[in-house]
ZAMARGU-4260 file (C-alpha; in steps of 0.2 Angstrom, whole numbers, plus 5000, padded with zeros to 4 digits):
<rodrens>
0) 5691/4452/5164 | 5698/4460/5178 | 5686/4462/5193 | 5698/4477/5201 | 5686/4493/5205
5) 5692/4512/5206 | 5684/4524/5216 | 5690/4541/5211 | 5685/4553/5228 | 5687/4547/5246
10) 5670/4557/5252 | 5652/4551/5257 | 5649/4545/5239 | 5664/4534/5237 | 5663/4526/5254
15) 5647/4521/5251 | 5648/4512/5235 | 5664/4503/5241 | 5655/4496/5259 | 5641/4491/5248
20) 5652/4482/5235 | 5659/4473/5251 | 5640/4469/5259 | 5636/4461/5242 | 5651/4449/5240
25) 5662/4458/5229 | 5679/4449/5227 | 5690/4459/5218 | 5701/4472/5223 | 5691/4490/5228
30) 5704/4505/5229 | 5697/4522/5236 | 5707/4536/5228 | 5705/4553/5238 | 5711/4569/5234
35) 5712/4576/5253 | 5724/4571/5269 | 5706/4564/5278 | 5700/4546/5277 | 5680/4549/5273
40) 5671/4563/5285 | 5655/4571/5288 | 5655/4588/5280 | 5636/4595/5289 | 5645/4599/5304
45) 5657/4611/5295 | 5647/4623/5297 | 5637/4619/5309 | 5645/4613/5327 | 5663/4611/5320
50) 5661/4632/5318 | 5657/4632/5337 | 5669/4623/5342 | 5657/4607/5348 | 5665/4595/5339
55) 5684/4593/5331 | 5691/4584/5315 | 5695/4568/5324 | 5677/4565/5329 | 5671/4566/5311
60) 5676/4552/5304 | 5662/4542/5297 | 5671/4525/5298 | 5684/4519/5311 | 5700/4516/5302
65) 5700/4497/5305 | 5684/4497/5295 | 5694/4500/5279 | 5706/4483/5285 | 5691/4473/5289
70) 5682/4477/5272 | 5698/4473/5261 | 5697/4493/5255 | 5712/4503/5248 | 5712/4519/5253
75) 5724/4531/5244 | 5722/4547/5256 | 5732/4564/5247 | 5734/4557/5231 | 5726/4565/5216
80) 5722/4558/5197 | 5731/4566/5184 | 5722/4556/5170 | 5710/4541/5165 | 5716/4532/5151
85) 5699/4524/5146 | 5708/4513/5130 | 5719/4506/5143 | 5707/4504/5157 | 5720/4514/5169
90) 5720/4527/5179 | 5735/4539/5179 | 5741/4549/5196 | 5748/4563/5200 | 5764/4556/5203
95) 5763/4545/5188 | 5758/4530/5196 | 5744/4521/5185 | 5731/4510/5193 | 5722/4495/5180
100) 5703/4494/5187 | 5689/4483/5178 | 5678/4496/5182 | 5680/4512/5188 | 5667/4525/5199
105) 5671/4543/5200 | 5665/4552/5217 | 5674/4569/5213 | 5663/4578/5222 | 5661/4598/5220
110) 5671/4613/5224 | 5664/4630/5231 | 5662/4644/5218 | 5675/4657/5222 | 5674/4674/5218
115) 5684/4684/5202 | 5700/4692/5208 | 5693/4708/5199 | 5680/4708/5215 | 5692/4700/5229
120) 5706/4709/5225 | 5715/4695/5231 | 5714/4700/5248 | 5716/4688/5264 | 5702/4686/5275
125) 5691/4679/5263 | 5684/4661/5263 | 5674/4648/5255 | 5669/4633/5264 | 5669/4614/5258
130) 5682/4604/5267 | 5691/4603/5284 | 5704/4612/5281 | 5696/4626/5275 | 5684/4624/5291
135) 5699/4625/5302 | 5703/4640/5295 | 5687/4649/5294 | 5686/4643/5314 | 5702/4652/5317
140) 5699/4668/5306 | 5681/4670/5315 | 5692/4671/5333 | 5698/4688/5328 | 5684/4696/5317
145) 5670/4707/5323 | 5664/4713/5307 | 5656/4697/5294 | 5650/4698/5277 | 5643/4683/5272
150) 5642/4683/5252 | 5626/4673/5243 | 5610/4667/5252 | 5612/4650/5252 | 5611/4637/5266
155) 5629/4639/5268 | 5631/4658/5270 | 5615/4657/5282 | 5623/4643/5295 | 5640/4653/5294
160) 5628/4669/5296 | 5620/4660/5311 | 5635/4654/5320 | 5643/4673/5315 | 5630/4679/5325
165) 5626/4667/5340 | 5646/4672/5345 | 5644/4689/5346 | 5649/4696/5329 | 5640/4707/5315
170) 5635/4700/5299 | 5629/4708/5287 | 5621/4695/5271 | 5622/4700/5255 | 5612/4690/5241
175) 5611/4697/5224 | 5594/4688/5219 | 5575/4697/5227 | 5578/4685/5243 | 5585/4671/5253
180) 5586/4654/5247 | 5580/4659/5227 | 5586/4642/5220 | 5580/4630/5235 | 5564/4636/5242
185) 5549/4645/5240 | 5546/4663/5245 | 5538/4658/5262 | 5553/4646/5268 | 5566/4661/5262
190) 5553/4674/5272 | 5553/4664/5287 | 5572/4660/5287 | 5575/4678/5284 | 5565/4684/5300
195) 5574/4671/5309 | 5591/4679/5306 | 5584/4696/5307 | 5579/4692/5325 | 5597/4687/5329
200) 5603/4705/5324 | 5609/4700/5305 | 5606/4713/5292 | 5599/4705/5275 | 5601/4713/5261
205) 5593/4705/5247 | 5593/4713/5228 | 5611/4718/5232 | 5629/4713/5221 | 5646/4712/5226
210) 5655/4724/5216 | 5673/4721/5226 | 5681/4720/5241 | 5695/4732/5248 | 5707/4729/5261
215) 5717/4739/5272 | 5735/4731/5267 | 5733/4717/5262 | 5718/4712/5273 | 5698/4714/5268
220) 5692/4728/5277 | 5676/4733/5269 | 5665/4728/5252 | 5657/4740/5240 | 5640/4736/5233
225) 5634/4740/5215 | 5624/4753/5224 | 5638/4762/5229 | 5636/4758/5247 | 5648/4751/5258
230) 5650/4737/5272 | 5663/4737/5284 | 5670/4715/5287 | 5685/4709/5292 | 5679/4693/5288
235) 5669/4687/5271 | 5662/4672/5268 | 5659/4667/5249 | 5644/4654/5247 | 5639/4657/5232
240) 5636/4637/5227 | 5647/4624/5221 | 5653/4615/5205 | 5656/4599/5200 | 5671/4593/5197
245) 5668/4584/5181 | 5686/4591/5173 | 5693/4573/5175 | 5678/4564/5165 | 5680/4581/5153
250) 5698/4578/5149 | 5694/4558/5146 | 5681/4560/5136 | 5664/4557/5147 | 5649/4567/5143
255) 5648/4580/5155 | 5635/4594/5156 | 5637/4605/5173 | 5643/4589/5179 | 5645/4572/5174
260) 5630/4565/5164 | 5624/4547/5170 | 5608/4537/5166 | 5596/4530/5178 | 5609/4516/5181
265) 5622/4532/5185 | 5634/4523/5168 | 5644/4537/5160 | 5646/4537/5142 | 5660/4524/5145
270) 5650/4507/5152 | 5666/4503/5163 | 5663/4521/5170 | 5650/4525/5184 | 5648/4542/5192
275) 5639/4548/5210 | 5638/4559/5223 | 5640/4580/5220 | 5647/4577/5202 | 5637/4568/5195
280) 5619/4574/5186 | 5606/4562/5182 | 5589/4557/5177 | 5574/4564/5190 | 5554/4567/5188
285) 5559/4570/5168 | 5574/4581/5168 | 5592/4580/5173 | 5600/4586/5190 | 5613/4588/5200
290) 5610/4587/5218 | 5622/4591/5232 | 5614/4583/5248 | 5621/4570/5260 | 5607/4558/5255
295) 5609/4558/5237 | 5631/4553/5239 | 5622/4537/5251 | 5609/4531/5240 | 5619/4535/5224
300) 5634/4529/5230 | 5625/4512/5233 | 5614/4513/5217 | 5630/4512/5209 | 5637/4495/5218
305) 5622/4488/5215 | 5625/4490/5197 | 5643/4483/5200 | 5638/4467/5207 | 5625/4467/5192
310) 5607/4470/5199 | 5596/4481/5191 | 5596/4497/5196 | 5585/4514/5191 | 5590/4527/5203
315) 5577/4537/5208 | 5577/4543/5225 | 5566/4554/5237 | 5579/4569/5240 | 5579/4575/5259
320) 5591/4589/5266 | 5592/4597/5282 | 5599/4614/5289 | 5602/4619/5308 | 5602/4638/5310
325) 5601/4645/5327 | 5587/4636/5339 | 5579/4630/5323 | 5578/4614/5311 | 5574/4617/5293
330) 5572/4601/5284 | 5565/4596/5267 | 5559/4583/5256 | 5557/4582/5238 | 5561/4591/5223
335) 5553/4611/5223 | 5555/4612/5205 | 5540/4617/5193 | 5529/4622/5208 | 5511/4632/5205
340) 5507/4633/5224 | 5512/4632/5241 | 5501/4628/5258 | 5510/4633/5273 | 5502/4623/5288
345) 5507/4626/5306 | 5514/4613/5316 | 5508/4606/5332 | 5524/4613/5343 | 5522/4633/5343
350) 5534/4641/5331 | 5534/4625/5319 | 5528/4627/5301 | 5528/4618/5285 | 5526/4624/5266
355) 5520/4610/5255 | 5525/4613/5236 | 5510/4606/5224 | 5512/4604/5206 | 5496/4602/5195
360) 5485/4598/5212 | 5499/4584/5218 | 5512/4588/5233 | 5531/4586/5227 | 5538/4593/5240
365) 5537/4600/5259 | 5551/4612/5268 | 5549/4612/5289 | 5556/4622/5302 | 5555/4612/5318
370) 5541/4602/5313 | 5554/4585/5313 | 5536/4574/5313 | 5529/4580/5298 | 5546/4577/5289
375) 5546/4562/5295 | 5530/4556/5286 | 5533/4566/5271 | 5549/4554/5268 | 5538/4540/5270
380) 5525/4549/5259 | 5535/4552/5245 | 5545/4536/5247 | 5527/4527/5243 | 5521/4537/5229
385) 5506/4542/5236 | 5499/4557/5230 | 5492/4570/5243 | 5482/4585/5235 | 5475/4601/5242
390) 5460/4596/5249 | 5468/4584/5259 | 5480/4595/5269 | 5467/4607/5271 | 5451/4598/5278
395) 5453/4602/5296 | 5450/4582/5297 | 5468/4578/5290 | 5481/4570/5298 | 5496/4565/5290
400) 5504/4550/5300 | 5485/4541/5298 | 5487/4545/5278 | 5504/4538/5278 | 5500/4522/5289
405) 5483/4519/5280 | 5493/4521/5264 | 5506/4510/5271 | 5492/4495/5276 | 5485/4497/5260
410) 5500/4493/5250 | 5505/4479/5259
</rodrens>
């Protein structure tokens, strides 16, 4: 049988599955197939200091090129797959090329949701942000706008919202839902993100829809709202989430449901067929999910060698994701799904807070802003399993780094 792995994608995901196959002592051949002009890069500084110009594409790299010599992986950068021909164990590209693998792991990733043309009118000046080149561009657009509408309130739209505004411009937010943040944090986290921007000068408009755009030209000049109101942009930013790109396991056969479906071993339908990062949805806390984190393309990524080189594997992961916006640091751990309560408890450096989601008396999750010490311990708390209730986090006699090391002694 041949040993030959595929990797479909060449992002976070794909790397990391390929340098682990490496680390444990695969032989065979292992060939990176990505879609984009880049070897693998950090995407978090898209929109965060790539937007302000304090860093540039060639510094984002995550590996040196002569990594990819060293480890014996082929990278096919600008090359997209046309088809999987599962019968023949192939993969089919673009240019008709096809590639035999053994195995083969698909890291497609996800794409930003785009709006209709009914409401962008197909006008220029309007962006989406996911890649590098549509950071380059969005970097080049901002230069010359003083007007911008960011579209959704999702961590996305915020950081652009936040570098909009720390460079002098007006941005106005518009998110369709009752507030910020609807489908990744409680109500607190959204209020307290929201004041941030709104001490920054950035009108938030929650409860609002997009009902389309008009230009002046061929340029955006202004959006309508469904209340009839109007806001002037020469700029709009669409973050209105992502999807997976799971149209190549689709067309193939695979199982998809608003991505790729994979068990805990992250096996597609197909056993030769592995799926991780963005695309892939899998088994967590007894439901299925799709998570788009740099964490989850690491530790999947990985999860998915190790089931390669044949060790058992039951991917479950403590999910972690961060945000910078402005002077402040949002981070979170966990999964906020299913919550009945939340604690928010101030954190010992002014301006610092924490909101701990419970579920049925147990914390599941914890979102902070500037509070880097209590993430911290959360990770290492959830990491363990150990269970922290109400009545620990509010007994004035709590502290969380003792109940983490004193959980850790007791373990070992």
């Amino acid at each position: 049988m041949r040993d030959d792995i595929v990797i479909v994608g060449g992002g976070q995901a794909a790397l990391s599955c390929a340098a682990r196959l490496r680390e444990g002592g695969h032989q065979g051949a292992v060939v990176m197939i990505g879609a984009e002009p880049w070897l693998p890069y950090q995407r978090p500084p898209l929109s965060k200091a790539y937007l302000l110009g304090k860093t540039e594409a060639g510094r984002l790299g995550l590996r040196a090129p002569e990594f990819f010599d060293t480890q014996r992986i082929a990278v096919r950068t600008g090359t997209r797959v046309h088809r999987i021909d599962r019968a023949g164990r192939a993969v089919e590209l673009a240019d008709g090329e096809r590639l035999e693998y053994g195995r083969l792991v698909l890291a497609t990733g996800s794409r930003a949701r785009t709006l209709p043309e009914t409401v962008s009118g197909g006008l220029d000046g309007v962006f989406t942000l996911r890649g590098i080149d549509d950071a380059e561009r969005l970097r080049a657009a901002l230069a010359d706008a003083g007007r911008v509408l960011v579209v959704g309130g999702g961590y996305i739209g915020l950081e652009v919202a936040a570098i909009a505004a720390q460079t002098g411009r007006a941005v106005t937010v518009v998110e369709q839902t009752d507030r910020l943040l609807r489908r990744v944090a409680c109500a607190q986290t959204a209020s307290a993100v929201g004041a941030l921007h709104g001490a920054h000068g950035v009108d938030v408009r929650t409860g609002a829809s997009l009902a389309r755009l008009m230009g002046d030209g061929s340029r955006v000049r202004a959006a309508v709202l469904d209340d009839g109101s109007t806001v002037a942009a020469d700029l709009v930013l669409v973050g209105i989430g992502g999807i997976a790109n799971d149209d190549l396991a689709a067309a193939a056969g695979l199982a998809v449901d608003g991505g790729i479906l994979v068990d805990a071993s992250c096996r597609t339908s197909d056993p030769a067929i592995f799926a991780a990062g963005d695309c892939a949805v899998f088994p967590f806390a007894g439901r299925r999910v799709r998570l788009e984190s740099v964490q989850n393309a690491v530790d999947q990524g990985i999860a998915v060698a190790d089931a390669l080189l044949g060790r058992d594997v039951a991917y479950a992961p403590v999910p972690w994701f961060w945000s910078d916006q402005y002077d402040a640091k949002l981070q979170s751990v966990g999964l906020a799904l299913d919550y009945d309560r939340v604690i928010p408890v101030a954190a010992a450096r002014a301006g610092g807070w924490a909101f701990w989601y419970f579920r049925a008396g147990t914390a599941v999750a914890v979102d902070t802003i500037n509070d880097a010490r209590t993430h911290m311990a959360a990770r290492r708390l959830f990491a363990s399993g150990a269970a922290l209730s109400p009545d620990h986090l509010l007994s004035s006699q709590f502290d969380l780094m003792q109940y983490v090391r004193a959980d850790a002694r007791a373990a070992s």
